[in-house]
PQR file with spaces between the fields and no chain letter, atoms N, CA, C, O and H, PARSE charges and radii, in Angstrom:
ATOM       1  N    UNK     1      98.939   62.423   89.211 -0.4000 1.5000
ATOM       2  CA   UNK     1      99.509   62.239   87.908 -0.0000 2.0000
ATOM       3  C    UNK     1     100.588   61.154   87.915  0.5500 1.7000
ATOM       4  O    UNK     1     100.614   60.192   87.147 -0.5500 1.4000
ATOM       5  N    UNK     2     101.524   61.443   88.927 -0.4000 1.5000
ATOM       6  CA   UNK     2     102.638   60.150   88.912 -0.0000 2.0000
ATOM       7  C    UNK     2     101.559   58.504   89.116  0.5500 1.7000
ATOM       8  O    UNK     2     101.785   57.410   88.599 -0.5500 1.4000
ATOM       9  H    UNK     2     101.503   62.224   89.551  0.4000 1.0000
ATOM      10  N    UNK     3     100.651   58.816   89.848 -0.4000 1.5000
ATOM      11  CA   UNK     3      99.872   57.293   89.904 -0.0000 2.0000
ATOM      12  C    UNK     3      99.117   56.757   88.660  0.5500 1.7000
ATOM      13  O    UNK     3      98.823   55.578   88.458 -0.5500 1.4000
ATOM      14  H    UNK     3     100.468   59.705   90.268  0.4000 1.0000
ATOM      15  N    UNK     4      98.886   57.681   87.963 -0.4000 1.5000
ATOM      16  CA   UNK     4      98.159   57.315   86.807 -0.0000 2.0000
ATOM      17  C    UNK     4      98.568   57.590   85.471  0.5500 1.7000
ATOM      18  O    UNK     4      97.883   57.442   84.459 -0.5500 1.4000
ATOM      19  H    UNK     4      99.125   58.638   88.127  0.4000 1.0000
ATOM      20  N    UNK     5      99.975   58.087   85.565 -0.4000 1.5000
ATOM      21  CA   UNK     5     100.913   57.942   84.352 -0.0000 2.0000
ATOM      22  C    UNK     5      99.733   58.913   83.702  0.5500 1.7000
ATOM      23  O    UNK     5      99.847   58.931   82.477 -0.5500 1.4000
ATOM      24  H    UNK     5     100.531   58.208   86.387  0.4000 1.0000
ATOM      25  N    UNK     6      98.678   59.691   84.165 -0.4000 1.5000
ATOM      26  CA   UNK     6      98.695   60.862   82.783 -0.0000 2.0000
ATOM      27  C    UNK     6      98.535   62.243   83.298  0.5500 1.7000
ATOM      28  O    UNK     6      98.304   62.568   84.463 -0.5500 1.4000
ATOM      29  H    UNK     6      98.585   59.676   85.160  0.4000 1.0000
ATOM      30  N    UNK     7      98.715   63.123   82.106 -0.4000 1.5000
ATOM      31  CA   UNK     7      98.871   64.467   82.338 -0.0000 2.0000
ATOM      32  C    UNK     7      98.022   65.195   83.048  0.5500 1.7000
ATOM      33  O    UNK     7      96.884   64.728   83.068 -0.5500 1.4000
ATOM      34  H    UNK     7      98.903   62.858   81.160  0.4000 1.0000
ATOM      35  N    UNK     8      98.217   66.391   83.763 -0.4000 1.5000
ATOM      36  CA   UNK     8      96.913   67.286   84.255 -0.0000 2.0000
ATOM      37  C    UNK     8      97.021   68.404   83.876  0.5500 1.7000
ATOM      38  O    UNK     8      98.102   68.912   83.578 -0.5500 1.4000
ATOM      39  H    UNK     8      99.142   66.771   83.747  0.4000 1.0000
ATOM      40  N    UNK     9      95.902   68.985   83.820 -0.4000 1.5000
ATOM      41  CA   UNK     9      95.759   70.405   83.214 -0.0000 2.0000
ATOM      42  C    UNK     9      94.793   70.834   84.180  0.5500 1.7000
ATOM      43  O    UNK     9      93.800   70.248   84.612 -0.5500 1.4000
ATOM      44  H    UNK     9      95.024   68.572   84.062  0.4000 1.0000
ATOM      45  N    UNK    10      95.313   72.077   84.465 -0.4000 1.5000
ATOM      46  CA   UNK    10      94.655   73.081   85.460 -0.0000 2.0000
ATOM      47  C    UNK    10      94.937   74.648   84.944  0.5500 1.7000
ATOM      48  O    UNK    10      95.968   75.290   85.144 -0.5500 1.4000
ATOM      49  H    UNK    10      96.119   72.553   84.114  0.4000 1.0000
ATOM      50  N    UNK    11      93.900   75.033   84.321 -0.4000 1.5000
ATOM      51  CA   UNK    11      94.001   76.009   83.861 -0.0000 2.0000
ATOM      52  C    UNK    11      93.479   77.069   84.748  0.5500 1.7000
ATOM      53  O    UNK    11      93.475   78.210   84.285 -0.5500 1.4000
ATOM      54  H    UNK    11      93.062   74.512   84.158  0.4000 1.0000
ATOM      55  N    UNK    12      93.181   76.941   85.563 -0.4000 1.5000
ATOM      56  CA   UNK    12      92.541   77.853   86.578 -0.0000 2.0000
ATOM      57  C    UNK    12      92.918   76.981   87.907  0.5500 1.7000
ATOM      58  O    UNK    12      92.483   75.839   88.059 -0.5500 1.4000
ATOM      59  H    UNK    12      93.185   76.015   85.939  0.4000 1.0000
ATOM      60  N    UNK    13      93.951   77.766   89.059 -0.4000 1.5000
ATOM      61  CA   UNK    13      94.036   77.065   89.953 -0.0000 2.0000
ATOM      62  C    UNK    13      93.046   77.571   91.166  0.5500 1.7000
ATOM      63  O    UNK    13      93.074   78.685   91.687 -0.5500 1.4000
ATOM      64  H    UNK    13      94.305   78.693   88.936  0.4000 1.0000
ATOM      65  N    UNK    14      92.374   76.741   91.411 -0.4000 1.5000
ATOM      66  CA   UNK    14      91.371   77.163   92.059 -0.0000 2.0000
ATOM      67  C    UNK    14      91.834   77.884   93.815  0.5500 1.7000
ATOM      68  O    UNK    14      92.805   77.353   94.353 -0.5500 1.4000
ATOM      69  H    UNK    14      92.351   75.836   90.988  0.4000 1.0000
ATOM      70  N    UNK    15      91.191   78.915   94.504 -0.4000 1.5000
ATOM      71  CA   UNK    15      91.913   78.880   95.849 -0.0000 2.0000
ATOM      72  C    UNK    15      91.364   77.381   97.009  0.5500 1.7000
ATOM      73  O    UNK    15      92.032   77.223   98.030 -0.5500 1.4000
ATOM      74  H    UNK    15      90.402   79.346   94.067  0.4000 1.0000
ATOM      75  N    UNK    16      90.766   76.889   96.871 -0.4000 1.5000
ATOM      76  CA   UNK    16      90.585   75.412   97.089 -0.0000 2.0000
ATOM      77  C    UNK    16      91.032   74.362   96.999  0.5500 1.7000
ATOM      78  O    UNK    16      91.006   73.468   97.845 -0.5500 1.4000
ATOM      79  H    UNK    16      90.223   77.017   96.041  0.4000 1.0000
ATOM      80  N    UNK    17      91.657   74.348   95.592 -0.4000 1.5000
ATOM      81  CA   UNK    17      92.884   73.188   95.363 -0.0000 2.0000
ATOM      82  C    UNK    17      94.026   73.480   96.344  0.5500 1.7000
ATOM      83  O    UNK    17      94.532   72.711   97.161 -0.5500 1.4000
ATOM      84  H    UNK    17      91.678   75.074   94.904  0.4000 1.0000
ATOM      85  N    UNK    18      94.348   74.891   96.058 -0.4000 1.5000
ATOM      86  CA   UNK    18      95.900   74.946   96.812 -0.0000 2.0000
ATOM      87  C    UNK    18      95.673   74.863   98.085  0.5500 1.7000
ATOM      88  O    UNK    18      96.359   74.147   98.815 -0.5500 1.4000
ATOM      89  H    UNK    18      93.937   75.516   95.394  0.4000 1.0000
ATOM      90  N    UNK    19      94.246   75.903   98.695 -0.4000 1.5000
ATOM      91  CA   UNK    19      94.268   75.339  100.152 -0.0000 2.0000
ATOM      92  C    UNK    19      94.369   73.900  100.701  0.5500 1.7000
ATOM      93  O    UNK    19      94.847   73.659  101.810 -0.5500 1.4000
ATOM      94  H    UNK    19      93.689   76.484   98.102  0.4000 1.0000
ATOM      95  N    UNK    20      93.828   72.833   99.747 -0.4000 1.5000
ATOM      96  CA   UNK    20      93.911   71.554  100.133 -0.0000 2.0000
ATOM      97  C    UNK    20      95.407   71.173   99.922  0.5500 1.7000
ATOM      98  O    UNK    20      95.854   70.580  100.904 -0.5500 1.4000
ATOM      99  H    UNK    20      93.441   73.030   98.846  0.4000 1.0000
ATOM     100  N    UNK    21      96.309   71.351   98.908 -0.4000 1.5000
ATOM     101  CA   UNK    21      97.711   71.190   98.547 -0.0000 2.0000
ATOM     102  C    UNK    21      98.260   71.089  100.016  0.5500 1.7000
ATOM     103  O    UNK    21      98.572   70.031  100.562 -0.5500 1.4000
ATOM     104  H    UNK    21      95.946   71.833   98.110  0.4000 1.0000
ATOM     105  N    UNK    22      98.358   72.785  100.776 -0.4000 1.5000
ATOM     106  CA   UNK    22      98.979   72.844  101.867 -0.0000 2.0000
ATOM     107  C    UNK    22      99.485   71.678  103.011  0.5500 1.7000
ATOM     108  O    UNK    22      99.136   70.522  103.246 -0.5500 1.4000
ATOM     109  H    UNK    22      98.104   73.644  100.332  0.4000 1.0000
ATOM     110  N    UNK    23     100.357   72.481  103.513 -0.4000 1.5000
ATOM     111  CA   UNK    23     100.949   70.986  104.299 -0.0000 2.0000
ATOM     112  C    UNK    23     100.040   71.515  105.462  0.5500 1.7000
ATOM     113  O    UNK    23      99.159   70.863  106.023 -0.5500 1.4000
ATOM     114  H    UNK    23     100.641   73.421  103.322  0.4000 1.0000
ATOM     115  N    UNK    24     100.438   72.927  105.751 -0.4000 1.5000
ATOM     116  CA   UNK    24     100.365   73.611  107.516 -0.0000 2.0000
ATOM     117  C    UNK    24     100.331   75.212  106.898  0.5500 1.7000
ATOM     118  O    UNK    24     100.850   75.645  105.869 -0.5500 1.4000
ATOM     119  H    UNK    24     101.153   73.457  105.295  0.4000 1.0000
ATOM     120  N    UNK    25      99.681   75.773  107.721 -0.4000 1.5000
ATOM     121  CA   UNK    25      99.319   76.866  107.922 -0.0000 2.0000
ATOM     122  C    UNK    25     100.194   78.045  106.906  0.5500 1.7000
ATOM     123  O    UNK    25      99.688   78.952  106.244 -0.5500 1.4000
ATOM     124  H    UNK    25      99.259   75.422  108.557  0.4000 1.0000
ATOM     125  N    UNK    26     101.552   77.717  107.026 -0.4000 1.5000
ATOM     126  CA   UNK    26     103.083   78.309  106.759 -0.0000 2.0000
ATOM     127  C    UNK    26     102.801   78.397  105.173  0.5500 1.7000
ATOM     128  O    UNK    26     102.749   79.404  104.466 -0.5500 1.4000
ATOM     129  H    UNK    26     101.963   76.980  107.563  0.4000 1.0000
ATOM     130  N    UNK    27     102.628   76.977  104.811 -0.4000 1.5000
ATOM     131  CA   UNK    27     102.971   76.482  103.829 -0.0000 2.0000
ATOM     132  C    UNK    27     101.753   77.504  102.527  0.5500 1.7000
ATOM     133  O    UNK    27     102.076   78.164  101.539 -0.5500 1.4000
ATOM     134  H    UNK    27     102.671   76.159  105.385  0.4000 1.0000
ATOM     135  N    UNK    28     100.415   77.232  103.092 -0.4000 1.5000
ATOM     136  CA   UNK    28      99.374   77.537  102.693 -0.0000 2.0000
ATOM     137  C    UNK    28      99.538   79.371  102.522  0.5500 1.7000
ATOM     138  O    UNK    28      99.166   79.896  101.472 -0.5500 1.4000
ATOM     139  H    UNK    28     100.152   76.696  103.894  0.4000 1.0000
ATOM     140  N    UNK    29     100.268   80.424  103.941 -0.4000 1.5000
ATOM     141  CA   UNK    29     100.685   81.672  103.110 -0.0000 2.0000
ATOM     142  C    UNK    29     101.310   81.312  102.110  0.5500 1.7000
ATOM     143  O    UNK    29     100.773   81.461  101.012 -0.5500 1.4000
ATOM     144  H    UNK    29     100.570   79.998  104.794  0.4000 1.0000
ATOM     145  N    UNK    30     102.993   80.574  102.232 -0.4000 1.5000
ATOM     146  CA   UNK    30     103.557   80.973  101.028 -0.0000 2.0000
ATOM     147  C    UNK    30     103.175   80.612   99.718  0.5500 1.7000
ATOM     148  O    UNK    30     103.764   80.905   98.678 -0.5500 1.4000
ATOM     149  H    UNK    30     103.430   80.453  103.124  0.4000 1.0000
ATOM     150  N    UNK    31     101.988   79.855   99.872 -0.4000 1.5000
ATOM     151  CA   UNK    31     101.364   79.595   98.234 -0.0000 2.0000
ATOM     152  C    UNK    31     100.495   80.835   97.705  0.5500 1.7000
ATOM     153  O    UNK    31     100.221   81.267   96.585 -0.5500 1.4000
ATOM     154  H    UNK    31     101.509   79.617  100.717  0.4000 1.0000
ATOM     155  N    UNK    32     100.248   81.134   98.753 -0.4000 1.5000
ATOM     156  CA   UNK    32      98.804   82.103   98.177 -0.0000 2.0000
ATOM     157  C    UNK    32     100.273   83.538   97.451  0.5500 1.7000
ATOM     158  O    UNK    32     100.298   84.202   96.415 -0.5500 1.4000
ATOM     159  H    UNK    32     100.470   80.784   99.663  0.4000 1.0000
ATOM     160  N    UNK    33     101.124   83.455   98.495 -0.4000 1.5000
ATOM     161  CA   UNK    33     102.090   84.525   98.032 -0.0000 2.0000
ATOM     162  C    UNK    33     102.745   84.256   97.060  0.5500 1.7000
ATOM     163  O    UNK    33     103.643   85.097   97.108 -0.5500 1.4000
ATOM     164  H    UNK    33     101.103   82.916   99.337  0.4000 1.0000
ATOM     165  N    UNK    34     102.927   83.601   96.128 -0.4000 1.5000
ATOM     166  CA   UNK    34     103.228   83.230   95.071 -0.0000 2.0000
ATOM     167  C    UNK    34     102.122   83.538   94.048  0.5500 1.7000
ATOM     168  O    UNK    34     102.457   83.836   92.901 -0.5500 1.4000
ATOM     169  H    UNK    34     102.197   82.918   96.089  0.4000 1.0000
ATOM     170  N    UNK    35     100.958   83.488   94.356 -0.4000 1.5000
ATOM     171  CA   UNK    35      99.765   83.918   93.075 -0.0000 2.0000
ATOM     172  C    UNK    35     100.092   83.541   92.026  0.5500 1.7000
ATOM     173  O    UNK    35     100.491   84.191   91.059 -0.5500 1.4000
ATOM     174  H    UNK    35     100.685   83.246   95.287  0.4000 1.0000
ATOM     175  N    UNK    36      99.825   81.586   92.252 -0.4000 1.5000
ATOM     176  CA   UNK    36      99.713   81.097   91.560 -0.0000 2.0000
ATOM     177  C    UNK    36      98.531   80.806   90.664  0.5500 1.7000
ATOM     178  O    UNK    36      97.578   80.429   91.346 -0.5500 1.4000
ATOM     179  H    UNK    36      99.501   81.058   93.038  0.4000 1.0000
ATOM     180  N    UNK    37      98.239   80.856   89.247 -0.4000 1.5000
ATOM     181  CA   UNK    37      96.969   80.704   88.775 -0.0000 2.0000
ATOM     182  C    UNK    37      97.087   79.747   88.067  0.5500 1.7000
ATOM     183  O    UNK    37      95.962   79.259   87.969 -0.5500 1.4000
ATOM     184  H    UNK    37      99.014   81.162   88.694  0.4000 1.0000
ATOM     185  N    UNK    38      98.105   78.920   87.250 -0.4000 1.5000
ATOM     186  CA   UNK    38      97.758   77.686   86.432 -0.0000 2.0000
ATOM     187  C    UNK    38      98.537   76.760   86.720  0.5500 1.7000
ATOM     188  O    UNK    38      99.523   76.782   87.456 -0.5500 1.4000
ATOM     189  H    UNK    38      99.019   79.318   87.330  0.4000 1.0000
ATOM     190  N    UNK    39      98.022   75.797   86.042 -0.4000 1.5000
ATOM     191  CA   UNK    39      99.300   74.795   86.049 -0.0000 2.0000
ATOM     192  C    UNK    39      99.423   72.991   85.305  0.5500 1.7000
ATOM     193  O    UNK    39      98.473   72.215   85.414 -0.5500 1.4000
ATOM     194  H    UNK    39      97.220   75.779   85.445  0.4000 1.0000
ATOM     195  N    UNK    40     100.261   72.740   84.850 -0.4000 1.5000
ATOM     196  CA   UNK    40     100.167   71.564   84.053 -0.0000 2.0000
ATOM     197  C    UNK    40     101.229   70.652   84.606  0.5500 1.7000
ATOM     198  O    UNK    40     102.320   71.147   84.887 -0.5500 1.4000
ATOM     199  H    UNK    40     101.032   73.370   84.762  0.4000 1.0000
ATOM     200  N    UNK    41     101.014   69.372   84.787 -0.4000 1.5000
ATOM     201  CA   UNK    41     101.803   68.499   85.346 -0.0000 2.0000
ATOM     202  C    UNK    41     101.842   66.813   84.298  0.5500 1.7000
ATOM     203  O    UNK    41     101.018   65.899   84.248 -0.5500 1.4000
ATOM     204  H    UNK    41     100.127   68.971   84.558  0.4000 1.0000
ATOM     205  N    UNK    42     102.967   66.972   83.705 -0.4000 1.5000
ATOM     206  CA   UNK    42     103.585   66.156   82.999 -0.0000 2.0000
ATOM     207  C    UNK    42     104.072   65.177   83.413  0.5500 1.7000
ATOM     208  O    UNK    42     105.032   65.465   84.127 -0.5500 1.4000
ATOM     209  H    UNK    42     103.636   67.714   83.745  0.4000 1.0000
ATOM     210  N    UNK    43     103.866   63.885   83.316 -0.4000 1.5000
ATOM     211  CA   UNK    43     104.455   62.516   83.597 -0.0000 2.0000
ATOM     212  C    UNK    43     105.798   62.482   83.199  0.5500 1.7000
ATOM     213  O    UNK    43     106.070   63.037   82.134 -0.5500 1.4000
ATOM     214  H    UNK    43     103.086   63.652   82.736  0.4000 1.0000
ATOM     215  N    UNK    44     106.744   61.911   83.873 -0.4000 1.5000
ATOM     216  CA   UNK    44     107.947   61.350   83.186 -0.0000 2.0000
ATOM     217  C    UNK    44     108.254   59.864   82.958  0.5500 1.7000
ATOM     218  O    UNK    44     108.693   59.268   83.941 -0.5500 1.4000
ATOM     219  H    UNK    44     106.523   61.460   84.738  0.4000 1.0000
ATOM     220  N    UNK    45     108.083   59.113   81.728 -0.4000 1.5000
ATOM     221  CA   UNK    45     107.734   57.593   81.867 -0.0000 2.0000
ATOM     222  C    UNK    45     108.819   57.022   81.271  0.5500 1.7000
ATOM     223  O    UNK    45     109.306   57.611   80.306 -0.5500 1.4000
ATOM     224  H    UNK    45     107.727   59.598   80.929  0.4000 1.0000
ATOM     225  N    UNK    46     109.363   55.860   81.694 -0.4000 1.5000
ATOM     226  CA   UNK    46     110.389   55.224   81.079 -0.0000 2.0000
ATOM     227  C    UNK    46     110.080   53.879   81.070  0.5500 1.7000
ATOM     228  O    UNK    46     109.666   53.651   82.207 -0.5500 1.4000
ATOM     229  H    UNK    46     108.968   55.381   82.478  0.4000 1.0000
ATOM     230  N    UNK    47     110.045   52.751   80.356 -0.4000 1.5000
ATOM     231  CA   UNK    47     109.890   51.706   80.005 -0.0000 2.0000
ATOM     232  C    UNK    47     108.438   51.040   80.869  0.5500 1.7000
ATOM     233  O    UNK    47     108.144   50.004   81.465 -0.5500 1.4000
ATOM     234  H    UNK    47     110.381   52.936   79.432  0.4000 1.0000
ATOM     235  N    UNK    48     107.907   52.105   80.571 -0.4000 1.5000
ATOM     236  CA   UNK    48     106.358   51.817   80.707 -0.0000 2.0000
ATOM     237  C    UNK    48     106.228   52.235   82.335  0.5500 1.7000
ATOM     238  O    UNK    48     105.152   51.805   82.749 -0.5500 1.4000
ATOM     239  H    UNK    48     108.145   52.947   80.087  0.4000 1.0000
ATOM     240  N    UNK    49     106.765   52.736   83.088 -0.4000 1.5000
ATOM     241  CA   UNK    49     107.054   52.732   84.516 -0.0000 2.0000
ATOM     242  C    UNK    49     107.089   54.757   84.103  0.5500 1.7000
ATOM     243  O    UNK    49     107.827   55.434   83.387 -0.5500 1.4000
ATOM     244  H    UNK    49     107.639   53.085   82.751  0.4000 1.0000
ATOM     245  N    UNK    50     105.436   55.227   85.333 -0.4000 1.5000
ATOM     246  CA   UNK    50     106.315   56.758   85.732 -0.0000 2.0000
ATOM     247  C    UNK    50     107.144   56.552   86.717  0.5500 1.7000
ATOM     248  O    UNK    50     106.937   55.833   87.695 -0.5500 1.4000
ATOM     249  H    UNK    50     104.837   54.677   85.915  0.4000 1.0000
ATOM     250  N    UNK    51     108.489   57.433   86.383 -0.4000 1.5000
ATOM     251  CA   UNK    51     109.335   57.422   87.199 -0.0000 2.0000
ATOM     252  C    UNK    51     109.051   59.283   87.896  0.5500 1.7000
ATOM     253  O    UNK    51     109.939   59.579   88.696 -0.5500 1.4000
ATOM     254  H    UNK    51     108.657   58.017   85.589  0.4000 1.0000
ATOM     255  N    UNK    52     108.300   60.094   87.737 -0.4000 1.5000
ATOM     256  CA   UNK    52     108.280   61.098   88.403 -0.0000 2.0000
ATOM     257  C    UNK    52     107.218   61.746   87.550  0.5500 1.7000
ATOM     258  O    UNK    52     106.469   60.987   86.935 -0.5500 1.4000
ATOM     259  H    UNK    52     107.578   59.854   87.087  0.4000 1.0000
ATOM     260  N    UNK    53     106.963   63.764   87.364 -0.4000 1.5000
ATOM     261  CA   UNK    53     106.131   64.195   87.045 -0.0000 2.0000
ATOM     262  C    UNK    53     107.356   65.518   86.971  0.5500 1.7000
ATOM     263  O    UNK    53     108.324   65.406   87.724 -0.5500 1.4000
ATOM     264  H    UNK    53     107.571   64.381   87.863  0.4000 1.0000
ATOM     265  N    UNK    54     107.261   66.827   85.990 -0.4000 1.5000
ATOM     266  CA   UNK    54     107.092   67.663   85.855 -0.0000 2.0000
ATOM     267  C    UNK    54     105.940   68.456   86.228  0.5500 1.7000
ATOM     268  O    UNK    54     104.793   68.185   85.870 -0.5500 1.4000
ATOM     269  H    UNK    54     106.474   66.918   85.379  0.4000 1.0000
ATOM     270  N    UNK    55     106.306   69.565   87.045 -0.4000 1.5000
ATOM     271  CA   UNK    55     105.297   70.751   86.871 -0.0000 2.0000
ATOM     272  C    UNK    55     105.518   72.162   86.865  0.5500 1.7000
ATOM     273  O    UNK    55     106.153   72.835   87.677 -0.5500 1.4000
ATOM     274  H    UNK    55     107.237   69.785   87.336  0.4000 1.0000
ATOM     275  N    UNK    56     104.707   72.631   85.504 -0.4000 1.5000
ATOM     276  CA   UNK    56     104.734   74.088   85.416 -0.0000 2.0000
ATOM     277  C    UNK    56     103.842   75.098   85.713  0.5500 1.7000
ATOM     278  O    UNK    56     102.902   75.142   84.919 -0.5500 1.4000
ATOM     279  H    UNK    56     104.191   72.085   84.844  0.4000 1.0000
ATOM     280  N    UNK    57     103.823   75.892   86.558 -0.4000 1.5000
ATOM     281  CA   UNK    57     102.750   76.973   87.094 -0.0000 2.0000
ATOM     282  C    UNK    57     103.331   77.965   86.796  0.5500 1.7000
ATOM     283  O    UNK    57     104.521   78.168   87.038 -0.5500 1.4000
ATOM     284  H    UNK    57     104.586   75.856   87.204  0.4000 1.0000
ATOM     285  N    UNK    58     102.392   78.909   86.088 -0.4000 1.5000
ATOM     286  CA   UNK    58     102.057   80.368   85.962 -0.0000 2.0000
ATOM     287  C    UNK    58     101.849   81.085   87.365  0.5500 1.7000
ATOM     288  O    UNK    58     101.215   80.581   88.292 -0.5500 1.4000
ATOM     289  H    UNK    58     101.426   78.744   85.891  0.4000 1.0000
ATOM     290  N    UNK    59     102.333   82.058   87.390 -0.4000 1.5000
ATOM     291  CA   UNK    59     101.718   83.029   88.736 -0.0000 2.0000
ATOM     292  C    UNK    59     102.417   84.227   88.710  0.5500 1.7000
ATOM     293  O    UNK    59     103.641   84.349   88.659 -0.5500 1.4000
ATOM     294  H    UNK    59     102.848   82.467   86.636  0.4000 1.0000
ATOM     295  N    UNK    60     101.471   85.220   88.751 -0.4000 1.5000
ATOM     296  CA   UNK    60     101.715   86.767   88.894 -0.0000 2.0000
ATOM     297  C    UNK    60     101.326   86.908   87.378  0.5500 1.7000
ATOM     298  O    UNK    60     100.985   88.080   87.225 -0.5500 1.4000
ATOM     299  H    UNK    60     100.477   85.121   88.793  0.4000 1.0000
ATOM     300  N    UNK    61     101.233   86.251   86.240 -0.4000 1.5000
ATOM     301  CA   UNK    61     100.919   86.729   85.429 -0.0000 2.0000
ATOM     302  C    UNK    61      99.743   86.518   84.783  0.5500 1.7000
ATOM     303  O    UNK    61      98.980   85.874   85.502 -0.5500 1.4000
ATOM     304  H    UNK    61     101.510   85.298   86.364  0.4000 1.0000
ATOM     305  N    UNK    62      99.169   86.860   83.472 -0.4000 1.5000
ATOM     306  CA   UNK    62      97.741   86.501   83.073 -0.0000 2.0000
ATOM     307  C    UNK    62      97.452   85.336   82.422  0.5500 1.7000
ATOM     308  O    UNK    62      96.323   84.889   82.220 -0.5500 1.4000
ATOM     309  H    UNK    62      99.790   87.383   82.888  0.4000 1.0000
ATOM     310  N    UNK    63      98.800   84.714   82.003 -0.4000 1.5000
ATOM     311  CA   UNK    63      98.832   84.020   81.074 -0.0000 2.0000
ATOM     312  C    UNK    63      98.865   82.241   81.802  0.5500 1.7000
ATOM     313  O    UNK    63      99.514   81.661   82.673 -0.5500 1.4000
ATOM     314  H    UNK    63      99.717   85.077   82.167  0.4000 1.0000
ATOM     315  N    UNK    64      97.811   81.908   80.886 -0.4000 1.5000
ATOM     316  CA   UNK    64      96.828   80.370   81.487 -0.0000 2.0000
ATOM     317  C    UNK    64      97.562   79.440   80.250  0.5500 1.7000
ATOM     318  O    UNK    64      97.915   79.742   79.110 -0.5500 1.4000
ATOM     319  H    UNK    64      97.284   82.379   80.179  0.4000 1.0000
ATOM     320  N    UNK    65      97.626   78.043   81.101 -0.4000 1.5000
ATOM     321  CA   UNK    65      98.079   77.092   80.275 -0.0000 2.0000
ATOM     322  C    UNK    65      96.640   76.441   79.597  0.5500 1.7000
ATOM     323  O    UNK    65      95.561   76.568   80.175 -0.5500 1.4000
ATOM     324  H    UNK    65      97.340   77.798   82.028  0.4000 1.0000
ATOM     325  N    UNK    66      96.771   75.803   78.427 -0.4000 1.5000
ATOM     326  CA   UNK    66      95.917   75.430   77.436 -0.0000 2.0000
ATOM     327  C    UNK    66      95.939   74.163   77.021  0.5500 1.7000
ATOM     328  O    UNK    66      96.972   73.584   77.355 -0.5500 1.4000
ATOM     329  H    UNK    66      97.648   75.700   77.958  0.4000 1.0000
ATOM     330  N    UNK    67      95.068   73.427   76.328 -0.4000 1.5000
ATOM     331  CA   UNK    67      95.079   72.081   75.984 -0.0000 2.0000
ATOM     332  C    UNK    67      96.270   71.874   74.835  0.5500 1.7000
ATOM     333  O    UNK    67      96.767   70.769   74.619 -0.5500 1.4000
ATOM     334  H    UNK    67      94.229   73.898   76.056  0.4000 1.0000
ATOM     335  N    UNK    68      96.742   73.340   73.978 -0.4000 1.5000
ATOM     336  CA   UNK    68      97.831   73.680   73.456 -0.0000 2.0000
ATOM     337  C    UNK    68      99.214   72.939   73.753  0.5500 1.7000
ATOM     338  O    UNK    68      99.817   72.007   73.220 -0.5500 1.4000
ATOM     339  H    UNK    68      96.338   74.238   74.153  0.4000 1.0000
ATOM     340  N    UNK    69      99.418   73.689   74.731 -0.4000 1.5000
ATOM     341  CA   UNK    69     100.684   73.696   75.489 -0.0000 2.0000
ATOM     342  C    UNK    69     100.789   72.108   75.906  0.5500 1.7000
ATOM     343  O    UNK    69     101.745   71.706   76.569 -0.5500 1.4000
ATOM     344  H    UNK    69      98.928   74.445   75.164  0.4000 1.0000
């Protein structure tokens, strides 16, 4: 998302994505222990330049991010 200046939507985080996310072994429990299920990642752009990304994930609960949100 920061490379391509646009948004992502992941409404279902797959256990595949995050396994690939992982750095190391460690890293990969403490994601799964978090039970994470969604997530949307927002550009932050300033004079035409992303300068970073927001991201919000759901986890432990039921509630999925939407083309809405």
């Amino acid at each position: 998302m920061i490379r391509t200046g646009r948004s992502g939507l992941y409404p279902e985080l797959a256990p595949a994505l995050i396994e690939r996310s992982a750095r190391d072994d460690e890293h990969l429990r403490l994601l799964r222990e978090l039970r994470l299920h969604s997530a949307m990642i927002v550009p932050l752009l300033g004079r035409e330049r992303t300068l970073g990304a927001l991201t919000f994930v759901h986890a432990e609960s039921s509630r999925r991010y939407s083309e809405e949100d």
